[in-house]
N, C-alpha and C positions, 0 to 999 in steps of 0.2 A: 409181679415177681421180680425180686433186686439179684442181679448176676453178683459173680463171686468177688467181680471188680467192684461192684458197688457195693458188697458189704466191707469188702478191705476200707473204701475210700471212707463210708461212715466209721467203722473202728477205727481210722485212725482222728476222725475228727470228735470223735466221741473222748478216744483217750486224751487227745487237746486242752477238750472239752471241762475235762473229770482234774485233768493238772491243773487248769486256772483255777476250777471252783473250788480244787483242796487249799489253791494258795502257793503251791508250790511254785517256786520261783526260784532263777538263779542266783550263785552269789558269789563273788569274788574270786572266792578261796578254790571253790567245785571249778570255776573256771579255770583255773591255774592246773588243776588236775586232768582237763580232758587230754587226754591221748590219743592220736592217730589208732582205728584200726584197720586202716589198707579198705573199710567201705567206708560209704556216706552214713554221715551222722546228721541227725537234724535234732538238735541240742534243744528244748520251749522254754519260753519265759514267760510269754501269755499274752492274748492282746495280740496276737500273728506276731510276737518279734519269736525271733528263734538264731543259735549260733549254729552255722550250717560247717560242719568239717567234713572236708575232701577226701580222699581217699589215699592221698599226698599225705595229707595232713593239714591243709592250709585250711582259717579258720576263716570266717566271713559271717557281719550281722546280716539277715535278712528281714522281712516285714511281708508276709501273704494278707492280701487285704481282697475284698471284693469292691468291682465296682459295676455298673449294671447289667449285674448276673452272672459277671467274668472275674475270675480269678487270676491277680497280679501279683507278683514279687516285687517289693524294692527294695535294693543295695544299699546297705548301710553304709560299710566300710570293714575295713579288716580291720581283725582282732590281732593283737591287745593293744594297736595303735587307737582304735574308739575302741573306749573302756565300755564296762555294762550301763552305768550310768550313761555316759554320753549315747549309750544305741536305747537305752530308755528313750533318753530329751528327744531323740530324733523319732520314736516312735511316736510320741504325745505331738509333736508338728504335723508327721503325717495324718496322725488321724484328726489335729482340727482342719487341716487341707480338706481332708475328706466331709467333712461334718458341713465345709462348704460346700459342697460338692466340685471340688480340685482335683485331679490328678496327681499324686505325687510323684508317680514316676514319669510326669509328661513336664512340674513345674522341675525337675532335675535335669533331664533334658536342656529345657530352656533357657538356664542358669550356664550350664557346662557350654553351649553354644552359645550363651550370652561374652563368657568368661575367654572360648576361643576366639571369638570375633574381636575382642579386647587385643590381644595375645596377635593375630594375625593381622590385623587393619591397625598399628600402629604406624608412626609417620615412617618408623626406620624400618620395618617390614615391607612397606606400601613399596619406599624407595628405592630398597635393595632389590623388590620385583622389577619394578622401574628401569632399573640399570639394568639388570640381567635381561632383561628382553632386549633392551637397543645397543647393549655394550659391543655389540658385532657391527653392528651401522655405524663406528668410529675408529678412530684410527686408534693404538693403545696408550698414544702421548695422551690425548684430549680426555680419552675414558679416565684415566688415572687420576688426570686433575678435577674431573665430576666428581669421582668417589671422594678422593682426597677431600675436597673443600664439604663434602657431606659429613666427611667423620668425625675432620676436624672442628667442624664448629657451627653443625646443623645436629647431629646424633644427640651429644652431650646434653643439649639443652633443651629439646622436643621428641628427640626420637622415640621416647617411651611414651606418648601421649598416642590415645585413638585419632587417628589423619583427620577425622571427622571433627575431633572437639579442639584441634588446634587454633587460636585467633591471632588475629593479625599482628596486635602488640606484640606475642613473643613473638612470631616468627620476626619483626622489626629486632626486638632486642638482641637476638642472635646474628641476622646480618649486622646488627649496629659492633656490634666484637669485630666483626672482620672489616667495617668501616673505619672504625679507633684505631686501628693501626697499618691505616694507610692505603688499605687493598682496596680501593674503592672501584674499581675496576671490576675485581675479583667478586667484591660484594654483587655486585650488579649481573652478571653471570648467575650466582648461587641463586638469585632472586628467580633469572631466566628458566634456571633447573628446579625451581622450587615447583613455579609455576606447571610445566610439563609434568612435574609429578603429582602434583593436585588434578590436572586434567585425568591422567592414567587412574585416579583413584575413582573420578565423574565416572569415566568408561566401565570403570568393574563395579560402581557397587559399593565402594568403599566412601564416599563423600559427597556432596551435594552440591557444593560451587568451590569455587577458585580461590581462598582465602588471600594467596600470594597476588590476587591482582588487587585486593585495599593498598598494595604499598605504591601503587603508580606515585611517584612525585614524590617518596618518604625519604629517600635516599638522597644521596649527594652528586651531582651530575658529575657521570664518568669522564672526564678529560680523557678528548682523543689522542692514542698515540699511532702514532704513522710509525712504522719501523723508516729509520733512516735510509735515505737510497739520493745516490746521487744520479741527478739524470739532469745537467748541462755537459752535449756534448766532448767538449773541451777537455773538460773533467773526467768523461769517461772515458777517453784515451789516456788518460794520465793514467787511470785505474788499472786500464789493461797492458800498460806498460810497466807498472810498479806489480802488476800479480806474475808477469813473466818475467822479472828480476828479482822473483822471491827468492831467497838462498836456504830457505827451513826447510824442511821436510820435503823430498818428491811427490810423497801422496795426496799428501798438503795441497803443493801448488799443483797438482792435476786439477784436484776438486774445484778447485780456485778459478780455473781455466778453461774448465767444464762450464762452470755454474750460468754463464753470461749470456752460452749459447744456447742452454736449456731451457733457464730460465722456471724449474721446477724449485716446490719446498723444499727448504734445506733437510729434512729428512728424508724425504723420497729421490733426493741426490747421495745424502750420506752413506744408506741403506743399497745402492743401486747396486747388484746381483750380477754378475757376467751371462748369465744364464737368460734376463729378461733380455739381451742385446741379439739383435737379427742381422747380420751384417750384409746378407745376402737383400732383402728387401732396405734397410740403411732404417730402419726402425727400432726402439728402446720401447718396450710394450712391459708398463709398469700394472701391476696386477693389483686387484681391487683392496685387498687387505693391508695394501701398503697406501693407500691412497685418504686423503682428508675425508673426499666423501664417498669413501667406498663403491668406487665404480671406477674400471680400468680406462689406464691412459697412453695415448700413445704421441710416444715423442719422435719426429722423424729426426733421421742423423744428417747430419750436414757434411759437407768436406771437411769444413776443422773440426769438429767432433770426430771425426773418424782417423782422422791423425793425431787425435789425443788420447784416442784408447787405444790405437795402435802402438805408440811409444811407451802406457801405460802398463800393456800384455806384456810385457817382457817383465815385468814387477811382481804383479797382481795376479796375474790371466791364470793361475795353477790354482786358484783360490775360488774362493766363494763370492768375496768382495771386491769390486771397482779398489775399496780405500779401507782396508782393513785397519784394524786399531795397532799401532805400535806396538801395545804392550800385550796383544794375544787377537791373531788371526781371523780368531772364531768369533769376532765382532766387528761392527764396521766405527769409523773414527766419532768421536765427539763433533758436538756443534761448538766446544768449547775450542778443539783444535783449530777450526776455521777460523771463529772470532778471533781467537789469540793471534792468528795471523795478519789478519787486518789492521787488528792493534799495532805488531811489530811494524809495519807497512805505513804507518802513521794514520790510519783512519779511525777517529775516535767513534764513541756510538752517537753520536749526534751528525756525524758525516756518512757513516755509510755500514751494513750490515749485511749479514748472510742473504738473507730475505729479501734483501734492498735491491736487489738484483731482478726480482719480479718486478716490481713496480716500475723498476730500470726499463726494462723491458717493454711494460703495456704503456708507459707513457709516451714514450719516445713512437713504438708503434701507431700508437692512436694520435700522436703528432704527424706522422707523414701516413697518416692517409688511410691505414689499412684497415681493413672490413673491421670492426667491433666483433661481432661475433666468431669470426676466425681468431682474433686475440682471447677473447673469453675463452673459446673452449682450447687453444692451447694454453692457457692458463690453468686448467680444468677446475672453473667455478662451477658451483651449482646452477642448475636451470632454474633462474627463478621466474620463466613464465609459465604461467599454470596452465595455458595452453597447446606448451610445448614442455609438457612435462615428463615425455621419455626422455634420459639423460643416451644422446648417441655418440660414443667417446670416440668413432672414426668421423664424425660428421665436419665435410669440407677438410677433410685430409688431403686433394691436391690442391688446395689453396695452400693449406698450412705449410706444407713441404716447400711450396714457393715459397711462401714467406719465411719460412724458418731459412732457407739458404741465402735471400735479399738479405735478412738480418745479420747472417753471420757474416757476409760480406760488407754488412755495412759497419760491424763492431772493428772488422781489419780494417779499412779505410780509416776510424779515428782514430786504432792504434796506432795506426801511421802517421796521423795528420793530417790528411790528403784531402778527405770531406767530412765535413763541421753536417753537412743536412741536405736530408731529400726528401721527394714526396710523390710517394707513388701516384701515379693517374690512373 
């Protein structure tokens, strides 16, 4: 006995049935005429294509086909962007798919996921995940010039290829652009970032080895550049004689008069916060997001440190900033203001730099005697033993406070003249 639902489901495959054998088929013109009526319409052409109208209005080919024993729908496209002809072609594919025994709505799938993985695993897709996951483990100078040298002149030229089918030649030809005019330095970095982004693409899924390591040797050897620093005593009391007879700017020459005893990057000086200073413990505790490698630092204050931001608070101390920018508060000063002062001061950049003031520092340190490791970490390098690879940013803090104050007593001793060199025992 067939229920009322299964004579409905035969009448309507029977009426299917009865419009293919008459021949009745769509045609252009009837297509141009169908009209919305607020239900579902399911429009035949024969051969399971049919134009299915919404109840919107919206029109769509479909394709009911059987496959074993199960009844499927496949998507054609919308109407009257695929014409009747073209959801014909598409119906005569599906059905030799099927005469193979294919799926066609499994090889559509496949294709669309083919197409996305195209579209998502490209080199500049791969990259800009790349970035975005680590751009917080950087400081926003160093990020800026990763993406920077990506756009400019990694994107253009690969970025649209699958990370997967990129080879080594082009990625050569593109750093070879940033090699031709001089950045060879910079090339070498890009190559550094190339690499790390091929490994990130190993880890997800997206590629298979390291394409950027064929260029070991391809490039041009990056000439070291040492930031300029002067560290013959002598010279360094001249230094610190000619920064406290600077006549420019008072913010200026704070920074200036700062930097010696600190001994921090010239942006993590520039940028220094009234707010990170503790006056009661005699500590400057620079917070991770300002830091090269993102892990907090702490600078203990010395006597002349603490009499240079004493006489600085009368200036500054209502503010946000140690050294605000001249031309608007709500910033702190350029690296350009410092250099420019140097320059005025007669130190070209072959004699002596912002930066030059670290090196000042650990050499002269590491000249009389003092612990390496105490220098390292008020320096705040990376731990590059993988042994001791929790980074501990108080670690040997009352060494360091010694030493930070022996140093600054030893920077006024050259000011002075007095003593050329010592060495601690």
């Amino acid at each position: 006995m067939v229920s009322c639902h299964g004579i409905a489901q035969l009448a309507k495959a029977d009426t299917m049935n009865l419009l293919e054998d008459a021949g009745m088929k769509l045609t252009a013109t009837f297509l141009r005429s169908v009209k919305p009526t607020g239900k579902v319409q399911k429009i035949w052409d024969g051969q399971g294509l049919y134009l299915y109208v919404s109840s919107a209005g919206g029109k769509f080919w479909r394709m009911d086909y059987f496959l074993k024993g199960k009844q499927k729908t496949l998507s054609l496209g919308h109407y009257p962007e695929i014409s009747l002809a073209d959801a014909r072609d598409k119906r005569q594919k599906a059905k030799a798919m099927l005469a193979k025994g294919v799926d066609p709505c499994a090889q559509k799938q496949a294709v669309k996921a083919s197409v996305r993985a195209e579209t998502e695993n490209t080199f500049e897709a791969v990259a800009r995940e790349w970035f975005d996951k680590y751009k917080n483990i950087w400081v926003y100078h160093h990020g800026s010039k990763i993406i920077a040298r990506l756009e400019n002149d990694i994107f253009p030229l690969i970025g649209g290829k699958a990370i997967s089918s990129v080879t080594a030649p082009e990625l050569l030809a593109a750093l070879r652009r940033i090699e031709g005019r001089g950045a060879v330095e910079s090339a070498h970095r890009c190559l550094q970032d190339i690499g790390r982004i091929f490994r990130y693409a190993i880890a997800t899924g997206r590629a298979e080895r390291d394409t950027a390591a064929d260029l070991r040797g391809a490039l041009s050897p990056a000439k070291p550049t040492n930031l300029a620093s002067i560290k013959e005593p002598k010279v360094v009391g001249a230094l610190l004689r000619d920064i406290d007879a600077y006549s420019g700017n008072l913010i200026v020459r704070a920074a200036l008069r700062m930097a010696p005893y600190v001994f921090v990057r010239p942006g993590e000086l520039r940028r220094a916060e009234w707010s990170e200073f503790n006056f009661e413990t005699r500590e400057w505790r620079i917070p991770s997001s300002r830091m090269k490698m993102r892990e907090p630092h702490i600078v203990p204050l010395t006597r002349q440190v603490l009499a240079i931001l004493e006489d600085l608070s009368q200036y500054t101390g209502h503010g946000r900033y140690l050294f605000p920018s001249m031309r608007a508060a709500s910033r702190p000063i350029s690296d350009v203001c410092l250099l420019a002062a140097l320059r005025r001061m007669g130190y070209d950049r072959e004699t002596m730099t912002v930066h030059g003031f670290r090196s000042m520092a650990s050499t002269l340190l590491n000249e009389q005697g003092y612990n390496r490791d105490w220098i390292e970490r008020q320096l705040a390098h990376a731990e590059r033993n993988s042994i001791r690879a929790a980074y501990n940013y108080a670690e040997y803090l009352p060494e360091r406070r010694r030493m930070m104050q022996e140093w600054a007593d030893y920077l006024d001793r050259l000011r002075e003249g007095r003593v050329l060199f010592s060495v601690v025992r």
